[in-house]
C-alpha positions as a printed NumPy array, in Angstrom:
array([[104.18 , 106.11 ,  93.314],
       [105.116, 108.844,  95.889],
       [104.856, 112.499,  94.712],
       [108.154, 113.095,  95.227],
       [108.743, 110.304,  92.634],
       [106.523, 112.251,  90.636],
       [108.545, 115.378,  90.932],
       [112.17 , 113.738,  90.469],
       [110.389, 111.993,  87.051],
       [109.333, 115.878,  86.15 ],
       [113.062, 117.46 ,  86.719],
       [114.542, 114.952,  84.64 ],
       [111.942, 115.349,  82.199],
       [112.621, 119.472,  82.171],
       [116.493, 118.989,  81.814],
       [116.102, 116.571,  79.02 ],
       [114.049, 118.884,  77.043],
       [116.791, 121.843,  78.145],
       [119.983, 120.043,  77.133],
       [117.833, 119.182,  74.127],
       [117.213, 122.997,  73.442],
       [120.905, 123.303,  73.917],
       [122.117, 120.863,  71.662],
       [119.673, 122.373,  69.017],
       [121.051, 125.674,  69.372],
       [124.573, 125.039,  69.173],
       [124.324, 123.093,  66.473],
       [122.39 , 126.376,  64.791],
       [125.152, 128.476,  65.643],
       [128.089, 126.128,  64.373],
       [129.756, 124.833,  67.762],
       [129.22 , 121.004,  66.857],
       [131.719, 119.908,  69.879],
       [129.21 , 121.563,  72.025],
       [126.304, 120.129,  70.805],
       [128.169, 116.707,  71.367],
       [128.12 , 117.415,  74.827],
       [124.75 , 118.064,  75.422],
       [123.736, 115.224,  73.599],
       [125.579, 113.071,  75.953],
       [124.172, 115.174,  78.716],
       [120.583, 114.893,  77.361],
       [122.054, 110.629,  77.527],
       [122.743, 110.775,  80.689],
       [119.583, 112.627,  81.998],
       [118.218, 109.23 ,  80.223],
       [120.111, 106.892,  81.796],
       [119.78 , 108.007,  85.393],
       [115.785, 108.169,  84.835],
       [115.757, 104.67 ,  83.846],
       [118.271, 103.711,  86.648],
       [115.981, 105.536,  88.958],
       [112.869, 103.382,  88.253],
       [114.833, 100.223,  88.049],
       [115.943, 100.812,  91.71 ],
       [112.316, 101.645,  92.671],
       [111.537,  98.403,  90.896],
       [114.371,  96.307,  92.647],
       [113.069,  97.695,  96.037],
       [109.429,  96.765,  95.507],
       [110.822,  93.485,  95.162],
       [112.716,  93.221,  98.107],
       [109.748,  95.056, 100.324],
       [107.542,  92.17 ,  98.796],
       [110.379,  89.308,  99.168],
       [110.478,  90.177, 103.057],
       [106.465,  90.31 , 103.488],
       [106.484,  86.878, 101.537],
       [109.933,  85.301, 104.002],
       [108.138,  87.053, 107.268],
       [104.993,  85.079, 106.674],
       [105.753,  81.221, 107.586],
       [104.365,  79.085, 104.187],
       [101.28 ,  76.624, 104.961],
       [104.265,  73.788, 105.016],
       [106.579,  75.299, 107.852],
       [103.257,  76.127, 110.158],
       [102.638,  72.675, 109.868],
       [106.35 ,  71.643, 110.222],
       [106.75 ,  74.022, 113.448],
       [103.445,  72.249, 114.836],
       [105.107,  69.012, 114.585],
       [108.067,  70.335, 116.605],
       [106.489,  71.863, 119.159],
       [103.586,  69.478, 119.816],
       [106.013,  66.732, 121.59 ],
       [107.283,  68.943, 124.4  ],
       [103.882,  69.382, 125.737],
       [103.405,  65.514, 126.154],
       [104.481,  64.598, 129.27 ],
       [104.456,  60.43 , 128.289],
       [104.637,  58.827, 125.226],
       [101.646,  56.514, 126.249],
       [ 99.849,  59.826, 126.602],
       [100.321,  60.501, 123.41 ],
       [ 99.819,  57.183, 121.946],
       [ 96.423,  57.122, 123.11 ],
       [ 95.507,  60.734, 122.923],
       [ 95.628,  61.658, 126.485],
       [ 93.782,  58.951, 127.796],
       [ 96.613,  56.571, 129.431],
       [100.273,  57.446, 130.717],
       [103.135,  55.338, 131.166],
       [104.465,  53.792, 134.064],
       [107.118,  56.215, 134.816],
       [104.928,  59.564, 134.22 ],
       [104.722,  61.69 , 136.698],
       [101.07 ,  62.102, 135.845],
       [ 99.892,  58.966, 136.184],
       [ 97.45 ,  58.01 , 139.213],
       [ 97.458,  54.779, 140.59 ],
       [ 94.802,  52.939, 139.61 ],
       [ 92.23 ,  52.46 , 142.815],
       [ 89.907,  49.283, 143.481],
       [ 86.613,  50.438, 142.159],
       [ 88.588,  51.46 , 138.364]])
């Protein structure tokens, strides 16, 4: 956790315990309607903490959802392998016999001489 995490946990921590305070003290001096309203304030101040570290939560999530997606998986190396591995054969026959013939049409192929 970042300090400024840290610090934004601390302020809502301090303004809970002053609407707290508040609502104490009004309800000391007989004003119940506004103790009612700091309670809901001191509700609030709640709320948006826990809202706060469920959106910290949600974005570690995501961070570690796009790490995970930007890393190809053992199966689509494997996959993308496959793919790419026929456009450097130049003949099926070459591949067929693991580069040691090529077809009659290949462009590679060498004509074969008297003493082969």
């Amino acid at each position: 956790m970042r300090s400024s995490h840290y610090f934004l946990y601390f302020c809502y921590g301090v303004l809970f315990e002053w609407l707290v305070w508040c609502a104490v003290q009004s309800a000391r001096n007989g004003a119940p309607w506004v103790c009612g309203v700091f309670v809901v304030g001191s509700g609030l101040v709640v709320v948006a903490a826990a809202r706060e570290r469920a959106l910290k939560d949600a974005l570690r999530r995501e961070a570690v959802r796009t790490q995970r997606d930007s890393h190809p998986h053992p199966a689509d190396a494997g996959a993308a392998v496959a793919a790419v591995a026929p456009a450097g054969w130049c003949c099926d026959a070459w591949a067929a016999t693991a580069g040691a013939e090529h077809g009659p049409s290949c462009r590679h192929r060498r004509p074969r001489g008297d003493g082969v």
